[in-house]
C-alpha positions as CSV (number, residue, x, y, z in Angstrom):
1,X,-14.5,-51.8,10.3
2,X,-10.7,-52.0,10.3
3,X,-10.3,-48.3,8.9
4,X,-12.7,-47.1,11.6
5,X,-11.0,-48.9,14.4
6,X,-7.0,-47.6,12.8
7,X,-8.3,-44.1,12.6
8,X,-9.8,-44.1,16.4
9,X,-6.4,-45.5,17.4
10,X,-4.7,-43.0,15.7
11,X,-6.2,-40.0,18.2
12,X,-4.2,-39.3,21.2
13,X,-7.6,-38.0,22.9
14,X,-9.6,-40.6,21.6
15,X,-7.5,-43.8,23.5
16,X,-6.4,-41.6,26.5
17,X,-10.0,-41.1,28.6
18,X,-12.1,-43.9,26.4
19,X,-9.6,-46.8,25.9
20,X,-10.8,-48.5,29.0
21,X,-14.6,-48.6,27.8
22,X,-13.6,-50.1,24.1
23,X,-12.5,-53.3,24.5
24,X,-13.1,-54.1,20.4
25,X,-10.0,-51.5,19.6
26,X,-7.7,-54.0,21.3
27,X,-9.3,-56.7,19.0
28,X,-9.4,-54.7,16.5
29,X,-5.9,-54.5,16.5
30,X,-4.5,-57.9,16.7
31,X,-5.0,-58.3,12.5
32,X,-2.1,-55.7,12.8
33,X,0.3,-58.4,12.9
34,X,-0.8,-60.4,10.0
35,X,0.7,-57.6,8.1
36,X,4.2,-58.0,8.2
37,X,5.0,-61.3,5.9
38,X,4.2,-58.3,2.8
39,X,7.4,-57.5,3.7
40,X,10.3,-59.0,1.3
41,X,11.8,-62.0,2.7
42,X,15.4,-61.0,2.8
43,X,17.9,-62.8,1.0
44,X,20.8,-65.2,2.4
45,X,24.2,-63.3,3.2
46,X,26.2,-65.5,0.6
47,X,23.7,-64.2,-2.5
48,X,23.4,-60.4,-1.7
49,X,25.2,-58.0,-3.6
50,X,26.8,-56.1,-1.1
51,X,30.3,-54.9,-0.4
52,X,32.5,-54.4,3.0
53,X,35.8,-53.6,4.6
54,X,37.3,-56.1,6.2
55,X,41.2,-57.6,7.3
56,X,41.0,-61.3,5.7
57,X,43.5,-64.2,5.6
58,X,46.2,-63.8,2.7
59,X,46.0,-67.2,2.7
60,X,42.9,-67.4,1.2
61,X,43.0,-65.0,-1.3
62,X,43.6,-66.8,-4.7
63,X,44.9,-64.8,-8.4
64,X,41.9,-64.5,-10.7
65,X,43.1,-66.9,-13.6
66,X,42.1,-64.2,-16.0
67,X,44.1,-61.5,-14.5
68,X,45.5,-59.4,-17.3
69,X,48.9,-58.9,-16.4
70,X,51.6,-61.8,-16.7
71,X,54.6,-60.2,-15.7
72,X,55.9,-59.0,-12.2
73,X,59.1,-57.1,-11.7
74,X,61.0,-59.4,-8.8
75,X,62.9,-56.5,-7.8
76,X,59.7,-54.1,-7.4
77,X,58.0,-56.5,-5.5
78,X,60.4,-56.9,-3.2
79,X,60.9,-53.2,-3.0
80,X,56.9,-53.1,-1.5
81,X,57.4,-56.0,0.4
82,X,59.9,-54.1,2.6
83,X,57.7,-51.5,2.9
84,X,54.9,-53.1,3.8
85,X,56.6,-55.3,5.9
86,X,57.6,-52.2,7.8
87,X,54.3,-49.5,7.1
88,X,51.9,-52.3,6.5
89,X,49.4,-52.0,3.9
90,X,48.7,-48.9,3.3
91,X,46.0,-49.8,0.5
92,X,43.5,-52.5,0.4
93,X,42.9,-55.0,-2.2
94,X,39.6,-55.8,-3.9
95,X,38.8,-59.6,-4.0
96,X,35.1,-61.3,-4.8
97,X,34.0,-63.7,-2.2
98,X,33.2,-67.6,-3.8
99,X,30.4,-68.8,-1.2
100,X,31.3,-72.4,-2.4
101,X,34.8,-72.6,-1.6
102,X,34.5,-69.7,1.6
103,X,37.8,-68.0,-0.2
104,X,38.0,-65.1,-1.9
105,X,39.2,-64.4,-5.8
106,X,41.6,-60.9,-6.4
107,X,40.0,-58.5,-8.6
108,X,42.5,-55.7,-7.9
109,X,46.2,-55.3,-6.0
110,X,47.8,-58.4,-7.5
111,X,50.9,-57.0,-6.9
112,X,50.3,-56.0,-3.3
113,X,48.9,-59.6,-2.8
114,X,52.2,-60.8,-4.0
115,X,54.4,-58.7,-2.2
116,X,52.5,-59.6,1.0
117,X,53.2,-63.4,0.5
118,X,57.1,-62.2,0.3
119,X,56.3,-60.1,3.9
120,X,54.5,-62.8,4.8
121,X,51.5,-60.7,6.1
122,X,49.0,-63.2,7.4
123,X,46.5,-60.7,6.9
124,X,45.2,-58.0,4.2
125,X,42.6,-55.0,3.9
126,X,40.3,-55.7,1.3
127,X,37.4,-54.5,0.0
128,X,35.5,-57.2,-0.3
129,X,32.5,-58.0,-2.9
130,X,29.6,-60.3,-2.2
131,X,27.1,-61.7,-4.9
132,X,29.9,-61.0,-8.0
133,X,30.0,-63.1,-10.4
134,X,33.0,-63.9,-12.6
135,X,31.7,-61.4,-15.2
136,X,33.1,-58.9,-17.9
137,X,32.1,-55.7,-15.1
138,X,34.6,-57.8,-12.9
139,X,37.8,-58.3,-15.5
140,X,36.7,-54.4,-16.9
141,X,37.7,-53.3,-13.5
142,X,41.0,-55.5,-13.2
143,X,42.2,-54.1,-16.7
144,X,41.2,-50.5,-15.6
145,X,43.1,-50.6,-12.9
146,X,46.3,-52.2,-14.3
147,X,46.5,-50.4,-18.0
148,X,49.2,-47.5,-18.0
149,X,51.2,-49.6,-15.3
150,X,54.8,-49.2,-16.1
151,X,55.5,-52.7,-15.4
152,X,52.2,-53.6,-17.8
153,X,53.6,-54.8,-21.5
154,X,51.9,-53.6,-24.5
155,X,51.2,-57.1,-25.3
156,X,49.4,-57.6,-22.0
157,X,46.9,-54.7,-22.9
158,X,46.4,-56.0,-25.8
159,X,45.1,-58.9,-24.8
160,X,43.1,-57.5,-22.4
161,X,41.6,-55.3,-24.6
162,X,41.0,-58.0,-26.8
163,X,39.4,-59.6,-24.2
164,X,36.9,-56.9,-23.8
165,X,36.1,-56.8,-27.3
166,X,35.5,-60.2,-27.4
167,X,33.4,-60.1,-24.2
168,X,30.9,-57.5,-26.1
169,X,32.7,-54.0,-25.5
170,X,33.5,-52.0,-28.5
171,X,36.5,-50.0,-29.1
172,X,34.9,-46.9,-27.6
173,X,33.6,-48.2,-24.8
174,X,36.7,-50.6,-24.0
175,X,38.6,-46.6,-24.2
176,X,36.5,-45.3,-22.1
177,X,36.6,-47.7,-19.3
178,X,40.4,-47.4,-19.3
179,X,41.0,-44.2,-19.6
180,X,42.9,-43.9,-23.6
181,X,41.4,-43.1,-26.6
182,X,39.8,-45.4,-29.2
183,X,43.1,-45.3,-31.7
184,X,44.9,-46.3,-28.4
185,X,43.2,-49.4,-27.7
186,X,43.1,-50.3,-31.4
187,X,46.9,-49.7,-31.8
188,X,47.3,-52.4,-29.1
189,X,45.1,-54.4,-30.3
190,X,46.8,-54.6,-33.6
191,X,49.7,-55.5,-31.8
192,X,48.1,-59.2,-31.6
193,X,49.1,-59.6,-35.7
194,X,52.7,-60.1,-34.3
195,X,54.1,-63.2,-34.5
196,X,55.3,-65.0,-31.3
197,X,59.1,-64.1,-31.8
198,X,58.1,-60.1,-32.4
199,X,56.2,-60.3,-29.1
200,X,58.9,-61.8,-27.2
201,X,60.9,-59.2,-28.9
202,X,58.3,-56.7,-27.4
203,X,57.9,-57.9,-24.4
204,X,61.7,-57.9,-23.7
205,X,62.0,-54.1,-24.7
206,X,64.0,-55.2,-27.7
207,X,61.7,-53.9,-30.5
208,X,59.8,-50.3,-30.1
209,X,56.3,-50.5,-29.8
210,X,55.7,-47.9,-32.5
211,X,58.0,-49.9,-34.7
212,X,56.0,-53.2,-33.8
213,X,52.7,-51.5,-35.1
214,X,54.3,-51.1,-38.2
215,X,55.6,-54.4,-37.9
216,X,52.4,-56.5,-37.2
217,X,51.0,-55.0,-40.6
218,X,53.4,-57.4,-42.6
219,X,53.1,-61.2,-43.1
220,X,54.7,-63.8,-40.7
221,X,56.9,-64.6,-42.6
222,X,58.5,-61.2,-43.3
223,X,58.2,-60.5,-39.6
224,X,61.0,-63.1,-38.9
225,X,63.1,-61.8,-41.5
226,X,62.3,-57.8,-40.8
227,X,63.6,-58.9,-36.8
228,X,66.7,-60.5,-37.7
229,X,67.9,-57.4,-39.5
230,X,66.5,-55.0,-36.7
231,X,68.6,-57.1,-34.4
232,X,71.9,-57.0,-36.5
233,X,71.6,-53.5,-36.7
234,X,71.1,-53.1,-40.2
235,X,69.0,-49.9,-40.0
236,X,70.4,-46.2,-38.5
237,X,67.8,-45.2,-36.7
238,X,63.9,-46.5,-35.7
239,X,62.7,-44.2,-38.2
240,X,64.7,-45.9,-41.0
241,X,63.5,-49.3,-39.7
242,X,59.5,-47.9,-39.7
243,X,59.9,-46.2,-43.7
244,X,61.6,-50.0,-44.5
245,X,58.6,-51.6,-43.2
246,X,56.0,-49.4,-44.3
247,X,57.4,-49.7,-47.8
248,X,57.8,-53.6,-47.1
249,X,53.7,-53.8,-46.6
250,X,53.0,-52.0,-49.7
251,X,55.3,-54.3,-51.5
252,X,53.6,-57.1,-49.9
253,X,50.3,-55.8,-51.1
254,X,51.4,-55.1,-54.6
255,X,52.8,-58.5,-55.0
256,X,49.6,-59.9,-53.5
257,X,47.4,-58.1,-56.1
258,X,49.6,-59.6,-59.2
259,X,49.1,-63.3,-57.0
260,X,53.1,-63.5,-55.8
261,X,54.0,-64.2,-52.5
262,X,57.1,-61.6,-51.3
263,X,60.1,-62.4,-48.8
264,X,62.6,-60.6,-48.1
265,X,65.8,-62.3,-48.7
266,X,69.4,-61.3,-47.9
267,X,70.9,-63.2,-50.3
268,X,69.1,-61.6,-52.8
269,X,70.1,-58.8,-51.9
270,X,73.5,-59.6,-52.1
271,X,73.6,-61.1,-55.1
272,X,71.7,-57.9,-56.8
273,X,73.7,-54.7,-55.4
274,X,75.5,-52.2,-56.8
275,X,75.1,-54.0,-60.4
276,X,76.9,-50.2,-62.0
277,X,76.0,-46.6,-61.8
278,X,72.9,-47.1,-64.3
279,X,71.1,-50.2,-62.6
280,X,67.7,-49.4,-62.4
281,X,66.6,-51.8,-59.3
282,X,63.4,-52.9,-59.4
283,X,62.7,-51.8,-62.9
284,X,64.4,-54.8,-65.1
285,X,60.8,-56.1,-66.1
286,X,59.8,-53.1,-67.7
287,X,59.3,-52.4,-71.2
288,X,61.9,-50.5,-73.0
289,X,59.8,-47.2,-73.0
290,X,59.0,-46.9,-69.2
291,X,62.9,-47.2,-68.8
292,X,63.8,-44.9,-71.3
293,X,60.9,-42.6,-69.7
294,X,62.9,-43.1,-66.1
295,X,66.2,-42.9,-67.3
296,X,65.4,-39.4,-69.0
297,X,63.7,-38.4,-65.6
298,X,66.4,-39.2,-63.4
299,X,68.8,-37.3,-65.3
300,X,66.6,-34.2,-64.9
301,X,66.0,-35.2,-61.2
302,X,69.9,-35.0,-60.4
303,X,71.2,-32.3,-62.4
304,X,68.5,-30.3,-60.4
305,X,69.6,-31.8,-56.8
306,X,73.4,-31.0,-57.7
307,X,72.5,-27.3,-58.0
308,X,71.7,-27.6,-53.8
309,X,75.1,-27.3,-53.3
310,X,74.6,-23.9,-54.0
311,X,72.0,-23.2,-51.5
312,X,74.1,-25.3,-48.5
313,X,77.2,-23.0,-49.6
314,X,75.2,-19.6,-48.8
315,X,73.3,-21.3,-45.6
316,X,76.6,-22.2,-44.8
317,X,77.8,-18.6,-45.1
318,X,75.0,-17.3,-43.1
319,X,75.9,-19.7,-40.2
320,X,79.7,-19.1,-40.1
321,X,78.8,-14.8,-40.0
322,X,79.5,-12.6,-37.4
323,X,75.8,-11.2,-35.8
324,X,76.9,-7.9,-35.3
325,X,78.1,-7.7,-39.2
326,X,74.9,-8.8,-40.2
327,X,72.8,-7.0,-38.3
328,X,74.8,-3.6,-40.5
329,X,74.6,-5.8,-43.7
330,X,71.1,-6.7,-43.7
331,X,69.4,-3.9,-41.9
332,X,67.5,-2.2,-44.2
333,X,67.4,-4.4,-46.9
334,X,63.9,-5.3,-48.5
335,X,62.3,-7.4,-46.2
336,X,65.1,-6.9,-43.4
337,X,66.6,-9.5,-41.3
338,X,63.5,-11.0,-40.4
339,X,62.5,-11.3,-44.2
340,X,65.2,-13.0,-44.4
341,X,65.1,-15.5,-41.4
342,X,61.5,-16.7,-42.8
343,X,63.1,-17.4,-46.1
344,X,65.4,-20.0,-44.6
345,X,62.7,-21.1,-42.3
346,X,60.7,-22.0,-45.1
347,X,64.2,-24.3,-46.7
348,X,63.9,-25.3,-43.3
349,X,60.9,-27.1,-43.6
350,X,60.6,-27.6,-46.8
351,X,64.3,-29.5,-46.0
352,X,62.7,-31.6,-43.5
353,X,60.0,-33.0,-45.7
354,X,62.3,-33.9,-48.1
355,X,64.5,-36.2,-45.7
356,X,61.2,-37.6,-45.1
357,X,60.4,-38.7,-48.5
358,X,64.0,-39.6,-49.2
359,X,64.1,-41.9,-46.1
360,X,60.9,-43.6,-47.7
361,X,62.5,-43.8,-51.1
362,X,65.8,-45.4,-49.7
363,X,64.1,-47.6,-47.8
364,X,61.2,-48.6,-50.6
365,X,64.7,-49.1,-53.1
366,X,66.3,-51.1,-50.5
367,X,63.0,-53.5,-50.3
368,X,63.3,-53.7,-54.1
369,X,66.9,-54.8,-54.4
370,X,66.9,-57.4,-51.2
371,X,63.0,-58.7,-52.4
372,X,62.6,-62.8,-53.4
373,X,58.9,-63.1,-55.1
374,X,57.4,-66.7,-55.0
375,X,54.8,-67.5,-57.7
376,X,52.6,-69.8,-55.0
377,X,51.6,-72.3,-58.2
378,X,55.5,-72.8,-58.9
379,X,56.0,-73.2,-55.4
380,X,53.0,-75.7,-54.8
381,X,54.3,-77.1,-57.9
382,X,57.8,-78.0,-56.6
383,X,56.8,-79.5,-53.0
384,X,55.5,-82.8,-53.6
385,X,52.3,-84.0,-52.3
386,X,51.6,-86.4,-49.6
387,X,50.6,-88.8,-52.3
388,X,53.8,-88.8,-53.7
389,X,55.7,-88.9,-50.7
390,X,54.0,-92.3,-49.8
């Protein structure tokens, strides 16, 4: 009867001329408004996941506790302060409203939140997000929009990639989100190893971050000792200091595999250099062969590294030439000049790897001689117990 009645209402010519003499079509249509609680109830404002453009009180806009960046420049702030106390905001922030507290939590523009206060702006453009939670999507989007900030420290990334990991990213998708490849976010996450002076000395600018890498890969206790000698200036370059501390691990390692402890130690290393021309650092606990063996070697080794002089006086020859008289000496030789150019470009390199290797091997002799191993039975050994102490 109803699907009768709907499809008679439904033709124009049908209710124009005949409406009149059909009273049961009006009845027939009252059921119509029964229909319309299948519709979804909608939900209350507060819950609805929705988001909006809006000028709100800086008052009531609070710092997300779990904002990944600890550290504002003063002086930059109060650089934007001027300016937006002059062009006003010129970008809005992004806050979550709390319906329980009717304030709102920063998700994005800290640092324009915080300049604002300084302008004392009573109000800010924000967007504004209803219905989200205090959620891993939510702190993703705070350390996406902070990471390869400047003013950002390394150690703040890696926390806040660490964060993310722990929150159920992994490495690829943590790179991803931010923008940096998946060796990127690991290297700062290593950075974590660090112990709390290196991280100071990171976040101060005093130590490199590439060096601190390298750094974090030793124990704590050779971390203190590998700083102060950073900080005294006892290496020439960053390079120098990164071979010493490579070399330091493997030491580490080595001495870890034959159950030592190692620790670097300056007195030691005092008390052990330049013991004569023939001292063999490092080697005094091997057997009388495996000397003899080295000793043979590094004769060999040097008579063949004293015969570069020769090469460094002809290079040195070829440098102090006139062009024009070696263009008519070398012209037409086998090869010609460019035969000749490759020839030192392939010293050249070949140079360069070798101050590579000899930077490691200065530095791997140098962790040798200024090394103090601790047998951790002697040492357990020596301290006396608690038992005892009583």
């Amino acid at each position: 009867m109803t699907a009768t009645v709907t499809a008679t209402a439904a033709t124009p010519e049908a209710t124009s001329k005949k409406a009149p003499a059909k009273p049961r079509a009006r009845k027939a249509t009252a059921p119509a408004k029964a229909a319309a609680p299948q519709q979804a109830t909608p939900k209350p404002a507060g819950d609805e996941k929705r988001t909006q453009l809006r000028n709100i009180p800086t008052g009531k806009i609070d710092r997300d506790p779990g904002q990944p960046r600890e550290h504002f420049d003063e002086a930059s702030l109060r650089e934007l302060a001027k300016s937006m106390a002059k062009l006003g905001q010129l970008q809005p922030i992004t806050v979550r409203y709390i319906p329980e507290t009717k304030r709102f939590t920063l998700i994005m523009g800290e640092r324009r939140w915080r300049a604002a206060q300084i302008a004392e702006l009573p109000q800010m453009k924000a967007v504004v997000m209803h219905g989200t939670g205090e959620g891993r999507e939510t702190f993703a989007m705070a350390v996406a929009e902070n990471v390869g900030r400047a003013d950002m420290t390394a150690v703040e990334e890696a926390k806040a990639f660490h964060k993310l990991v722990d929150a159920g990213y992994d490495v690829d998708e943590v790179a991803e989100l931010v923008g940096k490849s998946a060796a990127y976010v690991q290297w700062r996450i290593d950075l974590l190893r660090l112990c709390p002076e290196a991280q100071e000395a990171l976040v101060k600018g005093q130590l490199p971050v590439g060096l601190a890498w390298y750094v974090g890969k030793l124990s704590k206790e050779n971390q203190v000792r590998f700083l102060g000698k950073w900080v005294r200036g006892d290496f020439k370059s960053a390079r120098d200091a990164e071979a010493f501390a490579q070399a330091l691990h493997t030491e580490e390692k080595r001495q870890q595999d034959q159950g030592s402890f190692f620790v670097l130690s300056d007195e030691a290393a005092a008390a052990r250099k330049d013991n004569g021309h023939d001292a063999l650092p490092g080697t005094l606990d091997l057997p009388d062969e495996e000397r003899e063996r080295i000793t043979a070697d590094r004769a060999k080794l040097v008579g063949k590294i004293d015969k570069l002089g020769q090469a460094g006086e002809i290079l040195s020859l070829l440098a102090a030439a006139d062009a024009e008289e070696l263009a008519l000496l070398l012209a037409g030789t086998p090869g010609g000049i460019g035969g000749h150019r490759l020839r030192v470009k392939h010293l050249q390199d070949i140079a360069t790897k070798a101050m590579a290797n000899l930077r490691k091997a200065e530095m791997v002799a140098e962790v040798r001689a200024s090394g103090l191993q601790v047998n951790p039975d002697a040492e357990a050994a020596a301290t006396p117990s608690a038992d005892a102490t009583a």
